[in-house]
Residue, then its C-alpha position, 0 to 999 in steps of 0.5 A: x500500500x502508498x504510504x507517506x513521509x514527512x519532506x520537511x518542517x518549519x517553524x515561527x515564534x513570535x519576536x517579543x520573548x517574556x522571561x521568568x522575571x517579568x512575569x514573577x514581579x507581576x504575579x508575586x513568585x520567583x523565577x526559581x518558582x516557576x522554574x521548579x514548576x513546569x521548567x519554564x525560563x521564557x516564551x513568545x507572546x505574539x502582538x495583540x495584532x497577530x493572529x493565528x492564521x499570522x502565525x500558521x502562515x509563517x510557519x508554513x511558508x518555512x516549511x515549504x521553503x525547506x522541502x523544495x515545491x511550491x505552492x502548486x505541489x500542495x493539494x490538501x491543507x490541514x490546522x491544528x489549533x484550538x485558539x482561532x477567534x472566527x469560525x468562518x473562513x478556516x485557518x487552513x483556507x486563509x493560509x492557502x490564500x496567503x500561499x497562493x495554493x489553489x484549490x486545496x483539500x483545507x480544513x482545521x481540526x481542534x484535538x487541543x494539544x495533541x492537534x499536530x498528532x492527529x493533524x498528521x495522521x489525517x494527512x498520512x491517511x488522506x494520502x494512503x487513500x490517495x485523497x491527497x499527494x502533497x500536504x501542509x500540516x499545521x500546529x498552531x496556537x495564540x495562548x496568550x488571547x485567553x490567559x487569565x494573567x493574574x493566574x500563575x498557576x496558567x499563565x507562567x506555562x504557555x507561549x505562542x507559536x506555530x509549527x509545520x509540515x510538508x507531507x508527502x506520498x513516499x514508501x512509509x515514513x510515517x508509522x501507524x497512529x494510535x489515538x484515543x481519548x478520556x473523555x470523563x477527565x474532560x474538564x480537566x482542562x477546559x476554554x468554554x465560552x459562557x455564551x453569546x455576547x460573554x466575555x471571551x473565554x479563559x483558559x482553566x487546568x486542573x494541574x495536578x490532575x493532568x499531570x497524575x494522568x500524563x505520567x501514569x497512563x499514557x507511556x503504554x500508549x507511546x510504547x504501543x506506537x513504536x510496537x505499531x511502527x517496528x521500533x524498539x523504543x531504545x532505538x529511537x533517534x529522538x522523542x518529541x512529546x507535547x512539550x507540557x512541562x518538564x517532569x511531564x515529558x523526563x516522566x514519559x520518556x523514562x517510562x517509554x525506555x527510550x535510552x538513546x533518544x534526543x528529548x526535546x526539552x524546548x518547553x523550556x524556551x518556549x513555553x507550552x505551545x498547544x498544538x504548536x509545541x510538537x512541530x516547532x521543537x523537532x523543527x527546532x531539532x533539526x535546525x540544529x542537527x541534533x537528529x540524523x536525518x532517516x532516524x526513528x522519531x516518536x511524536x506524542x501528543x495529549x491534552x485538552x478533551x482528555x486526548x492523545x496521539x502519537x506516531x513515529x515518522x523518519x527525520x526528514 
């Protein structure tokens, strides 16, 4: 059967960078509080002007830059996000226009921060059905609009940015998704409007609730994605989780027996993205060499719904 592969990534941050410090003078704690937290030590807020459609367009174009088509090689368009305010056009058409990509297969898709997962799995299997033959998949997420500020238990976790993919049809490069959900722990984790004409939303975490669930039942779903792609966890090249905090993806790799893997720590510099944060750490990544290009990669997403998913593709 046609498979697909990943050709290229590509990645935007916005350029204001708020550090540790400023938020702790606002808030009342520490650098050292924050830190010991989530392992945060900055992130990229984006301009009140930019929109996620800004941001998923630089992306994008980065990605397509790196693979070598233009445009017209591109017949399906896929967002990920949670955090576009309009609802009518999609992300994923206004970032076609601005690419100039006619007549595109374009739609968004919402699985919060496992967005990028799934996103690429959509893709994968749209190409396997030959549905499509090039695709952009984007990650993408603008945090920073439904943030309580006055809440450090939120605010000091996330960042904005967006994070992309040329997918094309190639023998197998992308493995087998496996994804699920728990939808009993859904409000866990929740950005619920209060109906029309409320207040915009606010974004709201159950902490400790999360984070019990992350570290204690999702590295049997990690490993079952390597098993499902013929990887031997110890031979992974690298392992990209949702970059949620730093005890969260130490917890899962360590669990997964992923003994000589790359782990992309970029929540470190970058906050907990959303659907962005799986994108941009491996564009990252590869950047700056730090994964050979063909090496086995887990990506694992989980978040908001309760969802998860994750697939192991070869490094472009």
């Amino acid at each position: 059967m046609p498979g697909s592969t990943v050709v290229s990534f590509g990645h935007y941050q916005p350029g204001r960078t708020v550090t540790n410090d400023e938020l702790a003078d606002r808030l009342g704690t520490s650098d050292a509080w924050i830190r010991e937290r989530v392992g945060v030590r900055s992130r990229r807020v984006a301009a009140p002007s930019e929109s996620v459609a800004d941001m998923a367009t630089a992306a994008a174009e980065a990605a397509l830059r790196r693979s070598g088509y233009n445009a017209g090689d591109v017949d399906l368009v896929i967002v990920a996000t949670c955090t576009a305010f309009d609802r009518m056009p999609g992300v994923a058409c206004r970032v076609a226009e601005r690419l100039g990509i006619a007549a595109p297969g374009a739609f968004d898709l919402n699985a919060a921060c496992s967005g990028f997962s799934y996103a690429l799995a959509a893709a994968d299997h749209a190409i396997r059905a030959d549905a499509a033959t090039r695709a952009i998949v984007v990650g993408v997420d603008k945090m920073s609009d439904f943030l309580d500020w006055t809440d450090r238990s939120t605010c000091v976790i996330f960042g904005d940015a967006a994070g992309a993919a040329v997918v094309e049809r190639a023998p197998a490069g992308i493995g087998p998704v496996v994804w699920g959900s728990d939808p009993a722990k859904g409000h866990c984790i929740t950005l619920e409007a209060a109906g029309p004409g409320a207040l915009p939303a606010v974004f709201r975490q159950e902490g400790q609730a999360v984070f019990r669930w992350a570290t204690t039942a999702l590295a049997p779903i990690a490993r079952e994605a390597c098993r499902r792609a013929g990887v031997d966890p110890a031979d992974l090249g690298g392992v990209v989780t949702h970059q949620a905090n730093v005890r969260i993806i130490e917890a899962l790799a360590r669990k997964i027996g992923a003994t000589g893997a790359v782990i992309a720590t970029d929540v470190t510099e970058s906050g907990n993205t959303s659907a962005a944060s799986i994108p941009l750490a491996l564009s990252k990544l590869i950047e700056r060499r730090e994964i050979a290009a063909g090496a086995p990669v887990l990506l694992f997403g989980f978040g908001a719904g309760l969802t998860y998913a994750g697939q192991v593709i070869s490094c472009p």
